[in-house]
N, CA, C and O atoms as a DFTB+ gen file, in Angstrom:
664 C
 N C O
     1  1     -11.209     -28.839      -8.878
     2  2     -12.188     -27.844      -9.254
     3  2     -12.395     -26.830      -8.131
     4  3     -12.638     -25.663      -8.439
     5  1     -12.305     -27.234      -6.707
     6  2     -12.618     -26.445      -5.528
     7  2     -11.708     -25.600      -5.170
     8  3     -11.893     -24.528      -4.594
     9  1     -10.298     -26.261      -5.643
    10  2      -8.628     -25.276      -5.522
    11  2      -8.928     -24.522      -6.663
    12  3      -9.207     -23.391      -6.265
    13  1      -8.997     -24.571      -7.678
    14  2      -9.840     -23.647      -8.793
    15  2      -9.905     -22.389      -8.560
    16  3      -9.278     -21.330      -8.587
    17  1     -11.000     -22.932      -8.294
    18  2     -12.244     -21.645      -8.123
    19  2     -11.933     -21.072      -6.614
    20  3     -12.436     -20.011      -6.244
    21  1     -11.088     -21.830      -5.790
    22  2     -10.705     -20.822      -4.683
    23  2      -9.462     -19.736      -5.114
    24  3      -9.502     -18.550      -4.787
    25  1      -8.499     -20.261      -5.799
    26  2      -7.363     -20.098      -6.493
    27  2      -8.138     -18.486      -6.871
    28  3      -7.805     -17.426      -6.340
    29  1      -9.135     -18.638      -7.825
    30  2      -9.336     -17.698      -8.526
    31  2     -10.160     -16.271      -7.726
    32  3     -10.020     -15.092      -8.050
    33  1     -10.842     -16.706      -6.853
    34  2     -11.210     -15.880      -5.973
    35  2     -10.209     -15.185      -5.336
    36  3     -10.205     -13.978      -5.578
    37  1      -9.338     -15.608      -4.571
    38  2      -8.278     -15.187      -3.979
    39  2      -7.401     -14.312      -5.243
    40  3      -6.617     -13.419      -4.920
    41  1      -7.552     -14.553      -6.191
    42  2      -7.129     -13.936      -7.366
    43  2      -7.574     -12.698      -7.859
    44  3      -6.811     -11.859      -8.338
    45  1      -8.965     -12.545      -7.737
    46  2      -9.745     -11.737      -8.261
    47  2      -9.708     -10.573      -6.914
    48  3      -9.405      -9.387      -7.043
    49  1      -9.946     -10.989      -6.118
    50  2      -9.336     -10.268      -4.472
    51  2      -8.264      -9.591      -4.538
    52  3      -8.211      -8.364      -4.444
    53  1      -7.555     -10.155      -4.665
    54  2      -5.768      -9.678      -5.216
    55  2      -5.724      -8.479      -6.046
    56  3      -5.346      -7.409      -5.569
    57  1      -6.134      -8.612      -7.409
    58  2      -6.464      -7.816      -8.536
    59  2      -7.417      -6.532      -7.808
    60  3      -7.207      -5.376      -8.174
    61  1      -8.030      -6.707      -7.198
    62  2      -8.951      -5.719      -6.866
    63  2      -7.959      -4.689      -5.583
    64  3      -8.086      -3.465      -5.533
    65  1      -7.205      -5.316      -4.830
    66  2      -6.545      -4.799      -4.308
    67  2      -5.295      -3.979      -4.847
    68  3      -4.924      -3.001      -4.198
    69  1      -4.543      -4.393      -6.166
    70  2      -3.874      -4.044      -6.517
    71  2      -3.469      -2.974      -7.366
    72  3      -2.414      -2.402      -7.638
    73  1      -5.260      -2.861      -7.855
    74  2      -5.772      -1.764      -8.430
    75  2      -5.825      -0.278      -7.849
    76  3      -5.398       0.813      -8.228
    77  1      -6.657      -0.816      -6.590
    78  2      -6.565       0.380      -5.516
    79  2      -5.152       0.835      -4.992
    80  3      -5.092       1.859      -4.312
    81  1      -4.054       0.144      -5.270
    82  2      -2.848       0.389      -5.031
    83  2      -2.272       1.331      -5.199
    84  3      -1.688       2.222      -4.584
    85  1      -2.693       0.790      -6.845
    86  2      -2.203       1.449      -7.915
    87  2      -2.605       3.176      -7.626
    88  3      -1.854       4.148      -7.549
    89  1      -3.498       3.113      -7.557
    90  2      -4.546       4.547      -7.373
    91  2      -3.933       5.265      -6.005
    92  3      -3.639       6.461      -5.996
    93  1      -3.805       4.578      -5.089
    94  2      -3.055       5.263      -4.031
    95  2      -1.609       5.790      -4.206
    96  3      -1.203       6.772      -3.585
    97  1      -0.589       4.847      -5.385
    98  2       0.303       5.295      -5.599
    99  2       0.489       6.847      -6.280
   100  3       1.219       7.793      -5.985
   101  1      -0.485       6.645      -7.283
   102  2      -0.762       7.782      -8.011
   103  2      -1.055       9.225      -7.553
   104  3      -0.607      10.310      -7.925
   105  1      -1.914       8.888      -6.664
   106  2      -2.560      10.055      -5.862
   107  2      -1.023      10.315      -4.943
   108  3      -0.706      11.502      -5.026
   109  1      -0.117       9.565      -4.184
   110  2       0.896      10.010      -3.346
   111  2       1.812      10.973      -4.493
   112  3       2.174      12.139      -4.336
   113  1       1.997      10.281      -5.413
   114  2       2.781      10.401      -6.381
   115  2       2.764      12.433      -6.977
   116  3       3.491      13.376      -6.665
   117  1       1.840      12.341      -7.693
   118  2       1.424      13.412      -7.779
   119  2       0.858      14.339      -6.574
   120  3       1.011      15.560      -6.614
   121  1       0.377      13.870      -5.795
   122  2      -0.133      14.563      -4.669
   123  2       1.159      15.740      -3.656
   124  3       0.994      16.835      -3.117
   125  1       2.745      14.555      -3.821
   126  2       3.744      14.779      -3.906
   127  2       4.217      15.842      -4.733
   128  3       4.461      16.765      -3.955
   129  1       4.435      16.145      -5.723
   130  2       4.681      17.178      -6.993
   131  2       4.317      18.438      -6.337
   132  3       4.989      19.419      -6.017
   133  1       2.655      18.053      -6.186
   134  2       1.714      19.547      -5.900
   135  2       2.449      20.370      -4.729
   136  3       2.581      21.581      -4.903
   137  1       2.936      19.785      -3.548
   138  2       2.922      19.962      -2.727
   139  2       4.616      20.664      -2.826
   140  3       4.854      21.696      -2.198
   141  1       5.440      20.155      -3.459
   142  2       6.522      20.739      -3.883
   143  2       6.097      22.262      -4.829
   144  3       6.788      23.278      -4.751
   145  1       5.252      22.190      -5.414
   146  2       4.977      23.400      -6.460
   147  2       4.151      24.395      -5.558
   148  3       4.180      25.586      -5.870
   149  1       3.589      24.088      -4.719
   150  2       2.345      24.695      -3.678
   151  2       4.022      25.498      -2.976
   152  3       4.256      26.668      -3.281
   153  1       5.061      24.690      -2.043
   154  2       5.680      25.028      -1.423
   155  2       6.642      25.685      -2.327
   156  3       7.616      25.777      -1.580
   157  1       6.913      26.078      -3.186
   158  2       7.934      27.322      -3.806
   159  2       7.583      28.158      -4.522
   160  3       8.351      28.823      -5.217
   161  1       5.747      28.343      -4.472
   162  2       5.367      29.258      -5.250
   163  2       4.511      29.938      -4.078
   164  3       3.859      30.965      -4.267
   165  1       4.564      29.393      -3.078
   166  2       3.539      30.389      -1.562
   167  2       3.861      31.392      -1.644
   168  3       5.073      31.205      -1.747
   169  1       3.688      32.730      -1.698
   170  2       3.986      34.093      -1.047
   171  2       2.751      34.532      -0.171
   172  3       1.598      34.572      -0.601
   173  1       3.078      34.806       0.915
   174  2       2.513      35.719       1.946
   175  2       2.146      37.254       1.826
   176  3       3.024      37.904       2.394
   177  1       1.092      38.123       1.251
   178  2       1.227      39.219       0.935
   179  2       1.815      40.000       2.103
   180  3       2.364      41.101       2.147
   181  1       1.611      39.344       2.778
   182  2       2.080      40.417       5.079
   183  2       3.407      39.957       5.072
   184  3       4.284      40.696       5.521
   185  1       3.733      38.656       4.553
   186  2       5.138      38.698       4.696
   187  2       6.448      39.908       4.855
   188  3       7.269      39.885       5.772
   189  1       6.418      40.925       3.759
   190  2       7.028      41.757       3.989
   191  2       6.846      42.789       5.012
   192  3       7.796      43.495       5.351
   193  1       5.663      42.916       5.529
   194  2       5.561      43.543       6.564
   195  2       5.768      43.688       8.084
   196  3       5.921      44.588       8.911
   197  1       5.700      42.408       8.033
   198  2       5.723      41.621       9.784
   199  2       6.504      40.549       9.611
   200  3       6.229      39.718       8.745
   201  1       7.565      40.431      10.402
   202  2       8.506      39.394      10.724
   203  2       8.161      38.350      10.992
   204  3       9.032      37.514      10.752
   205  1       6.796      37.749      11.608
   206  2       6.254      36.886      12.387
   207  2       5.580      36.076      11.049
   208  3       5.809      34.901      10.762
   209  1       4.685      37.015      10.303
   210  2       4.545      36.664       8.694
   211  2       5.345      36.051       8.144
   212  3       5.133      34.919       7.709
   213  1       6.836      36.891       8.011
   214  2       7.815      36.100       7.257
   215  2       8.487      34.648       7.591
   216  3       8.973      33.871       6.769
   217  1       8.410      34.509       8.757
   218  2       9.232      33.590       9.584
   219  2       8.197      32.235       9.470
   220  3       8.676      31.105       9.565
   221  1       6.303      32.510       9.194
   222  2       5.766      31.566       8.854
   223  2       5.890      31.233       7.441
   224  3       6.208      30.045       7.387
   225  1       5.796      31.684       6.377
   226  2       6.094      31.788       5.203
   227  2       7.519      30.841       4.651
   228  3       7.732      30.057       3.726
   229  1       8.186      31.321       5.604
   230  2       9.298      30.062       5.464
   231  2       9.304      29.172       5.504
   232  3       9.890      28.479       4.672
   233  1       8.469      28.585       6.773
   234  2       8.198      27.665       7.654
   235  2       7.169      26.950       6.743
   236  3       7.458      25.802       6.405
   237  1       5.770      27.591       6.214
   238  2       5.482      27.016       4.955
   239  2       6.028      26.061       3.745
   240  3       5.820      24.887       3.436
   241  1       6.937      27.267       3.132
   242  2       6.948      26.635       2.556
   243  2       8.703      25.326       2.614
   244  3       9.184      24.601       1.744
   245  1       9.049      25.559       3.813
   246  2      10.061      24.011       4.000
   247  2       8.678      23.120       4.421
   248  3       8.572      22.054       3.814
   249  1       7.820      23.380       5.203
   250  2       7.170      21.779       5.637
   251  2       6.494      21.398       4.161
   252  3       6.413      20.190       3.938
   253  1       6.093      22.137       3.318
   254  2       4.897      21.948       2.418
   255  2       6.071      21.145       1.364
   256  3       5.800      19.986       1.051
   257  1       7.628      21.891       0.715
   258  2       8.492      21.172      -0.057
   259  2       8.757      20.168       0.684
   260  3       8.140      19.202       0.234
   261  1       9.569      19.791       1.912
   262  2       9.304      18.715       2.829
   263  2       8.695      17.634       2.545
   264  3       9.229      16.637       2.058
   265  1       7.197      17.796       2.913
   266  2       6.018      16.756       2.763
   267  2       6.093      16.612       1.261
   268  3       6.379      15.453       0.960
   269  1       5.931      17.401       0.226
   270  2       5.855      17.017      -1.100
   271  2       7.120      16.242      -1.491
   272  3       6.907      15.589      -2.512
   273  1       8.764      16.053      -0.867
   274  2       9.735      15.438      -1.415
   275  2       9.044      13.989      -0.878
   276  3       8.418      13.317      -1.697
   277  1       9.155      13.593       0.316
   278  2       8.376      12.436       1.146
   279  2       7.763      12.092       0.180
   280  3       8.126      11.259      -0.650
   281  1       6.768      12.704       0.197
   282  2       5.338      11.901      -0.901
   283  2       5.496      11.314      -2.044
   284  3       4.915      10.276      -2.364
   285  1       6.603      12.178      -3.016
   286  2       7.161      11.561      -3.845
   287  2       8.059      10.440      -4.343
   288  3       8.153      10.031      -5.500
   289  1       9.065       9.778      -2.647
   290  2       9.740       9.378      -2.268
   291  2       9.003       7.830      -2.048
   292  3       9.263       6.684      -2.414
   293  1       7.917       8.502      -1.220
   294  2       6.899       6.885      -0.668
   295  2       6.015       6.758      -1.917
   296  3       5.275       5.838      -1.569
   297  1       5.647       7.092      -3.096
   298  2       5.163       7.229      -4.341
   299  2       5.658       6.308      -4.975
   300  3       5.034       5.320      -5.360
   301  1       7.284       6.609      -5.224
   302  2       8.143       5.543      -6.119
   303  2       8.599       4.342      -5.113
   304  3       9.371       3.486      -5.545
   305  1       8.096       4.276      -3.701
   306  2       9.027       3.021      -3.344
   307  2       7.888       2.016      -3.309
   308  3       8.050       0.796      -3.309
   309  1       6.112       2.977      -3.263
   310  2       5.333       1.965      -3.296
   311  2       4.646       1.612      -4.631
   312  3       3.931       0.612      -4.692
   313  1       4.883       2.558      -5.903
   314  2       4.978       1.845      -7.198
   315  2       5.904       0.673      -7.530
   316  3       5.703      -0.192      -8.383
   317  1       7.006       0.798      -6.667
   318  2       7.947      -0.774      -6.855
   319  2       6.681      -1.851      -6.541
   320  3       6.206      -2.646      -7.352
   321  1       6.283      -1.660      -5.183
   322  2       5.944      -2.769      -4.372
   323  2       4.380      -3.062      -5.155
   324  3       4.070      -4.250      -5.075
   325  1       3.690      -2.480      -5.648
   326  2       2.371      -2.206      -6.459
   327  2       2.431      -2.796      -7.813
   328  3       1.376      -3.131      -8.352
   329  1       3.914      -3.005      -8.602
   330  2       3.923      -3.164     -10.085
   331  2       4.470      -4.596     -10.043
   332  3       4.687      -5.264     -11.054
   333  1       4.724      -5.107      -8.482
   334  2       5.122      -6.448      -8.450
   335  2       4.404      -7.326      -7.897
   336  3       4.700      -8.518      -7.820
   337  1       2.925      -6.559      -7.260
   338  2       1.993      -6.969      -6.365
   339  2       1.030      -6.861      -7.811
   340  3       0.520      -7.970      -7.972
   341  1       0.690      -6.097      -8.699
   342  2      -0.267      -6.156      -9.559
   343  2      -0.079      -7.518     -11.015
   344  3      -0.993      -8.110     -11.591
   345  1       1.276      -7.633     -11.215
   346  2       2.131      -8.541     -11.686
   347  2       1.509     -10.317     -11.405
   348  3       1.114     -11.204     -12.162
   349  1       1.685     -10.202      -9.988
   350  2       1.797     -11.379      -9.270
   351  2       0.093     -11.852      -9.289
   352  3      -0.483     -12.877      -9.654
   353  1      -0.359     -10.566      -8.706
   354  2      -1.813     -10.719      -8.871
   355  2      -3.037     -11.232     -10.218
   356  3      -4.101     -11.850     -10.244
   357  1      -2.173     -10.584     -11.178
   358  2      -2.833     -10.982     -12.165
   359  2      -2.485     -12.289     -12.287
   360  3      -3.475     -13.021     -12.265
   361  1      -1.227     -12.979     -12.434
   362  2      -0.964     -13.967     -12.867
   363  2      -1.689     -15.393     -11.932
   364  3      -2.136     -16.362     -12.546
   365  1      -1.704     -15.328     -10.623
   366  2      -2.608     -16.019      -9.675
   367  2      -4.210     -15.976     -10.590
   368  3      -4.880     -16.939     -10.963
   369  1      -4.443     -14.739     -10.735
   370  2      -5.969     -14.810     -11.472
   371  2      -5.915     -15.250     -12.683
   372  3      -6.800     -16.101     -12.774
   373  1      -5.148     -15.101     -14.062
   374  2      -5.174     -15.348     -15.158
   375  2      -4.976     -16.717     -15.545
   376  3      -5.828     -17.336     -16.184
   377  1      -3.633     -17.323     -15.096
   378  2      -2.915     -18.445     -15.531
   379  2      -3.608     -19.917     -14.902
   380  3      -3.840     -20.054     -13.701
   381  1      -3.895     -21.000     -15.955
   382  2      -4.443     -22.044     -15.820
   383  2      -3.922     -22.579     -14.705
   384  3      -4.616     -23.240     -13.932
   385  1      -2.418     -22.306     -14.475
   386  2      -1.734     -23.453     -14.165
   387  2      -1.389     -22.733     -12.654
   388  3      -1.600     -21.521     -12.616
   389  1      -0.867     -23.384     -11.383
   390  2      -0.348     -22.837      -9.948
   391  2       0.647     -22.131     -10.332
   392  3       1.521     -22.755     -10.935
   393  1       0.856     -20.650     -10.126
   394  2       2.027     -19.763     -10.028
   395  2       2.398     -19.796      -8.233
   396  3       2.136     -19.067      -7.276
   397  1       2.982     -20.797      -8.401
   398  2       3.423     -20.589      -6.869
   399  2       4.560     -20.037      -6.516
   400  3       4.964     -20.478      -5.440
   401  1       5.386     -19.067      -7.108
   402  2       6.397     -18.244      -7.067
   403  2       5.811     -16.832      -7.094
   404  3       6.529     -15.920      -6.684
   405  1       4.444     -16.529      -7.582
   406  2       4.287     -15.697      -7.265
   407  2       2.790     -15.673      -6.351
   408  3       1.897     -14.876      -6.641
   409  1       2.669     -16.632      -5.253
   410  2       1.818     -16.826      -4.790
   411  2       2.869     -16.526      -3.411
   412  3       2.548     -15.780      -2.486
   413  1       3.730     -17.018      -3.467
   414  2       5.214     -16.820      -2.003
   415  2       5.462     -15.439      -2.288
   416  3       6.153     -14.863      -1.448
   417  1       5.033     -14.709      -3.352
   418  2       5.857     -13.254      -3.187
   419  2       4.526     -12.039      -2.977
   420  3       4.769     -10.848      -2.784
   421  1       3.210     -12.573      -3.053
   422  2       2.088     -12.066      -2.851
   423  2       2.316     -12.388      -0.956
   424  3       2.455     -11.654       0.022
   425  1       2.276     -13.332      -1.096
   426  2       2.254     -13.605       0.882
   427  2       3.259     -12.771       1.646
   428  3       3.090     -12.244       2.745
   429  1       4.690     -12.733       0.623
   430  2       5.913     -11.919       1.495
   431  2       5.440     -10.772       1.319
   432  3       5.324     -10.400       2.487
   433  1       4.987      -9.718       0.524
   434  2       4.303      -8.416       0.258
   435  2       3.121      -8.576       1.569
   436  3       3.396      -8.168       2.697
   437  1       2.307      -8.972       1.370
   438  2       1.140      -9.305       2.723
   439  2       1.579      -9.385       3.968
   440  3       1.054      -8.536       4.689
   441  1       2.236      -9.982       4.431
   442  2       3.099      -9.610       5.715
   443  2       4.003      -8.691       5.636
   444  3       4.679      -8.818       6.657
   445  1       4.436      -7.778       4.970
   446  2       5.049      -6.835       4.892
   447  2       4.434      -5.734       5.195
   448  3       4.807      -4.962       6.078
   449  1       2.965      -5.513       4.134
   450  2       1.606      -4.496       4.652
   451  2       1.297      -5.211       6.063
   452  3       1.077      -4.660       7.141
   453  1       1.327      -6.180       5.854
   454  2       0.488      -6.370       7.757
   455  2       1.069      -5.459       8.668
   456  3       0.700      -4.340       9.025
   457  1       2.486      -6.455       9.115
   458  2       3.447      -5.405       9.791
   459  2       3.438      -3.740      10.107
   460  3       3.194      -3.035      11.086
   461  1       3.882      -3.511       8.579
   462  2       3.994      -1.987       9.076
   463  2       2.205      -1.398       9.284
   464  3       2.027      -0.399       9.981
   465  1       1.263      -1.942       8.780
   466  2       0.195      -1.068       9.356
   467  2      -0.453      -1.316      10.745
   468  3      -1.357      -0.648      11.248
   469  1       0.186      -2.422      11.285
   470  2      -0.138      -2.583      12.464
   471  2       0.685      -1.924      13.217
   472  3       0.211      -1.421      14.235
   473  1       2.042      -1.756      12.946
   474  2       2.988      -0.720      13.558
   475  2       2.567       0.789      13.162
   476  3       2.876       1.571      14.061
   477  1       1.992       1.355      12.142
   478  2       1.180       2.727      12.171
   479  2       0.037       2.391      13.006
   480  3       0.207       3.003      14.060
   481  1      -0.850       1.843      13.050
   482  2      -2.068       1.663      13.734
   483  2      -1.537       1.924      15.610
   484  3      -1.897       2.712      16.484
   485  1      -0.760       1.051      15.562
   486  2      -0.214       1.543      16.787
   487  2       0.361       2.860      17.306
   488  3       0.224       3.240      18.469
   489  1       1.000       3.510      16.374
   490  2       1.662       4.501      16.487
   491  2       0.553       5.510      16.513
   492  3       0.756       6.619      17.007
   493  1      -0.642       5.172      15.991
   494  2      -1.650       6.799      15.041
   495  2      -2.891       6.249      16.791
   496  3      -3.818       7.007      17.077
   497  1      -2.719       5.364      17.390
   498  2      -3.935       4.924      18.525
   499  2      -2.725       5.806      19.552
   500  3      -3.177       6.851      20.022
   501  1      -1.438       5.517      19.883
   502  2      -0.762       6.048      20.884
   503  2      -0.789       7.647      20.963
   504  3      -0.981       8.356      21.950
   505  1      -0.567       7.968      19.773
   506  2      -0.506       9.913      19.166
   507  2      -2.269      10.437      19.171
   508  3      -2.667      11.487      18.667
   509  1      -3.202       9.330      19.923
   510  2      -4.584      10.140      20.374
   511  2      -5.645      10.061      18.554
   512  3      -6.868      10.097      18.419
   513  1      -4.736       9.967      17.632
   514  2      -5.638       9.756      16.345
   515  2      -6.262       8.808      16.457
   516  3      -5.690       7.761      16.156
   517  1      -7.580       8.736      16.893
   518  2      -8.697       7.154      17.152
   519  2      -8.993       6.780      15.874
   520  3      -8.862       5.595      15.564
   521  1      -9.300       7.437      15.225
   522  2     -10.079       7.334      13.806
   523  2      -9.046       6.433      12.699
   524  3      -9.237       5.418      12.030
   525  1      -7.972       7.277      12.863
   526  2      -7.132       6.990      12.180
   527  2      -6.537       5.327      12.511
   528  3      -6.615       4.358      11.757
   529  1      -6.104       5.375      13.504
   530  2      -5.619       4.025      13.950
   531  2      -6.475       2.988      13.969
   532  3      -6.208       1.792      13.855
   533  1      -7.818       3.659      14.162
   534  2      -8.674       2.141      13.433
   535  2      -8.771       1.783      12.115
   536  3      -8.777       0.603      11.765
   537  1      -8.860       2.875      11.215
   538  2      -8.930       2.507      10.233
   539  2      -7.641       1.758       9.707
   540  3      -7.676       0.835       8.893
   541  1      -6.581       2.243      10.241
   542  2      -5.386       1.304      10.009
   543  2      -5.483      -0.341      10.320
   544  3      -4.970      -1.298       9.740
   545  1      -6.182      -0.269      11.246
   546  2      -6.399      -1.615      11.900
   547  2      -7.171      -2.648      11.319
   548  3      -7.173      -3.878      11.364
   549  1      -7.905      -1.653      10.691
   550  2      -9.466      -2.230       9.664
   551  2      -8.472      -2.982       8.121
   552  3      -8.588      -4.027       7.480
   553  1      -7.518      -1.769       8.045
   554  2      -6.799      -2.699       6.850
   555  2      -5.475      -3.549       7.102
   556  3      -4.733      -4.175       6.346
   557  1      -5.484      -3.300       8.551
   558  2      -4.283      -4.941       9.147
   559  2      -4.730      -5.950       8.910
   560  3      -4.234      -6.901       8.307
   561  1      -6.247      -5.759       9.618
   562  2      -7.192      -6.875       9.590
   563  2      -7.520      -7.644       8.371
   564  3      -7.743      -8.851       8.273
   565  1      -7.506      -6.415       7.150
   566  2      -7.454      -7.259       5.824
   567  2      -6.539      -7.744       5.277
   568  3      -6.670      -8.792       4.644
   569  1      -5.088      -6.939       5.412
   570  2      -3.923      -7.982       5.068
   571  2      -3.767      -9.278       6.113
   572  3      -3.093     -10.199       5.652
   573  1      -4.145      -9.414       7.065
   574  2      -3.826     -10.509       7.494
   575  2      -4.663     -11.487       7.144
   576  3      -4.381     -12.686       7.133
   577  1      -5.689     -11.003       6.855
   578  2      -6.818     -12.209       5.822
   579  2      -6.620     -12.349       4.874
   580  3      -7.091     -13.334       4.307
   581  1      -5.930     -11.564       4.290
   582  2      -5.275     -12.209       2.097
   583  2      -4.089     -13.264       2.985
   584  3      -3.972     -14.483       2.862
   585  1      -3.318     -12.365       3.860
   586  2      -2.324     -13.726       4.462
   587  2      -2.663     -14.701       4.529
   588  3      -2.163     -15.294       3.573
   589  1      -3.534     -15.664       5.352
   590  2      -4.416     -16.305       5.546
   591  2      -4.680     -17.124       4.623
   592  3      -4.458     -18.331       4.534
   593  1      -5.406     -16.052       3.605
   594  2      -6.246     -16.773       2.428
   595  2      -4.882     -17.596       1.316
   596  3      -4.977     -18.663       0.709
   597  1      -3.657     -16.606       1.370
   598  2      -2.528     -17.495       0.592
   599  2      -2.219     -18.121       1.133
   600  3      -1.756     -18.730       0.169
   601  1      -1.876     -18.898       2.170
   602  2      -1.383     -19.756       3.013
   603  2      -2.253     -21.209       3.000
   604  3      -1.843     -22.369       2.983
   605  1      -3.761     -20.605       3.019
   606  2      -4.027     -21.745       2.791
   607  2      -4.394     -22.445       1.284
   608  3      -4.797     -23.571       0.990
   609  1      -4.094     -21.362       0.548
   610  2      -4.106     -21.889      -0.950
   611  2      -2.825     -22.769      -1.358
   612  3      -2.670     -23.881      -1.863
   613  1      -1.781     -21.504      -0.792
   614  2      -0.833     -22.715      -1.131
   615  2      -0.721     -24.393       0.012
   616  3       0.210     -25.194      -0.062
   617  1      -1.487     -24.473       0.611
   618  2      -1.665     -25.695       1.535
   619  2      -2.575     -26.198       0.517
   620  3      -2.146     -27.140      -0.149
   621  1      -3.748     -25.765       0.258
   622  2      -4.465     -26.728      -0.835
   623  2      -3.742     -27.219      -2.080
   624  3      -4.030     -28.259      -2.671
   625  1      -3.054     -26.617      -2.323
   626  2      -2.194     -26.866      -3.957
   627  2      -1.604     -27.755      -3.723
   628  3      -1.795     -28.763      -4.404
   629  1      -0.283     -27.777      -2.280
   630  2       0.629     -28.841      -2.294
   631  2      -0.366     -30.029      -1.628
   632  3       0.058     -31.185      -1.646
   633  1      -1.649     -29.756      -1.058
   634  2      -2.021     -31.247      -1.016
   635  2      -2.662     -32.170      -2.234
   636  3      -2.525     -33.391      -2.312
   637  1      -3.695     -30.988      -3.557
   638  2      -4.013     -31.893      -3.944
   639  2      -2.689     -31.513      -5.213
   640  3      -3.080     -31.274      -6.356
   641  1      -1.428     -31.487      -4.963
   642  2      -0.829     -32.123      -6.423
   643  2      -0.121     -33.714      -5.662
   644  3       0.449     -34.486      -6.432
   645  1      -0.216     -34.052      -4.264
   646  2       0.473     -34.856      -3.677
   647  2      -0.678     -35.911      -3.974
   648  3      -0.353     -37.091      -4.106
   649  1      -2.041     -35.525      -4.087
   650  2      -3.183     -36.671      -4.567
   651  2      -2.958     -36.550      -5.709
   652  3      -3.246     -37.609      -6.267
   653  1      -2.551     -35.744      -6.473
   654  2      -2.308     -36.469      -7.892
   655  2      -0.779     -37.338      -8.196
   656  3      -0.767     -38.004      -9.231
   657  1       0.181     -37.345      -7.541
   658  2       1.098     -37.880      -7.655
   659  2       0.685     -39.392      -6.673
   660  3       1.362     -40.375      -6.972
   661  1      -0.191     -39.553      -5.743
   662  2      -0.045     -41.233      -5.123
   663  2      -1.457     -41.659      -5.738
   664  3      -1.874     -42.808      -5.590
């Protein structure tokens, strides 16, 4: 009853995270598009006048198509990782029974976010962004606590199915 209802918490945690995922994907996703349509529809009215105009105008709009291909790029690689994390998530929350195949692929996703945001966190504290790199840190700190929290679920599972087998 106590693996349960922890099971399901950690579940409902999951789901809630996966949601917001979702929403971040979306927003990159499209946010991506804009930024492609922003960058090939810029005109500079001074452009034609001043060289210095034109030469930013360019420069516009490659960083702005640039950043919008990226965005679109990290959009679809983190809708992969989001539609297999929301997947997994539900099924930990929904299903009566231990999904422990997708309880090992929630944990490999979780150390995966750990990692790289502790490697941005690092990177955004070294480049003088304080704000930024904490807040990165603030959500290391939370993937490494869903880590945590699966690790020891799946430790509760394999102990009490070993009390139900002696």
């Amino acid at each position: 009853m106590k693996v349960d209802r922890f099971r399901k918490t950690c579940g409902l945690i999951l789901l809630i995270k996966s949601y917001l995922l979702l929403i971040i994907t979306i927003i990159l996703f499209f946010g991506g598009i804009a930024l492609m349509i922003i960058g090939r529809t810029y005109h500079d009215p001074n452009a034609t006048q001043d060289v210095n105009a034109s030469c930013a105008e360019g420069f516009t709009k490659l960083f702005s198509t640039l950043f919008g291909f990226l965005g679109i790029i990290i959009g679809l690689v983190m809708a992969i990782f989001t539609i297999v994390y929301l997947i997994s998530a539900r099924k930990i929350y929904r299903l009566p029974s231990f999904p422990k195949a997708a309880t090992i692929c929630l944990l490999v996703l979780e150390i995966i976010f750990s990692i790289s945001f502790l490697i941005s966190s690092i990177v955004a504290i070294s480049g003088k962004e304080i704000i930024y790199g904490i807040l990165l840190l603030i959500v290391f700190a939370q993937d490494l606590t869903l880590s945590i929290l699966l690790i020891k679920l799946l430790k509760n599972k394999n102990t009490s199915q070993k009390e139900l087998v002696s």
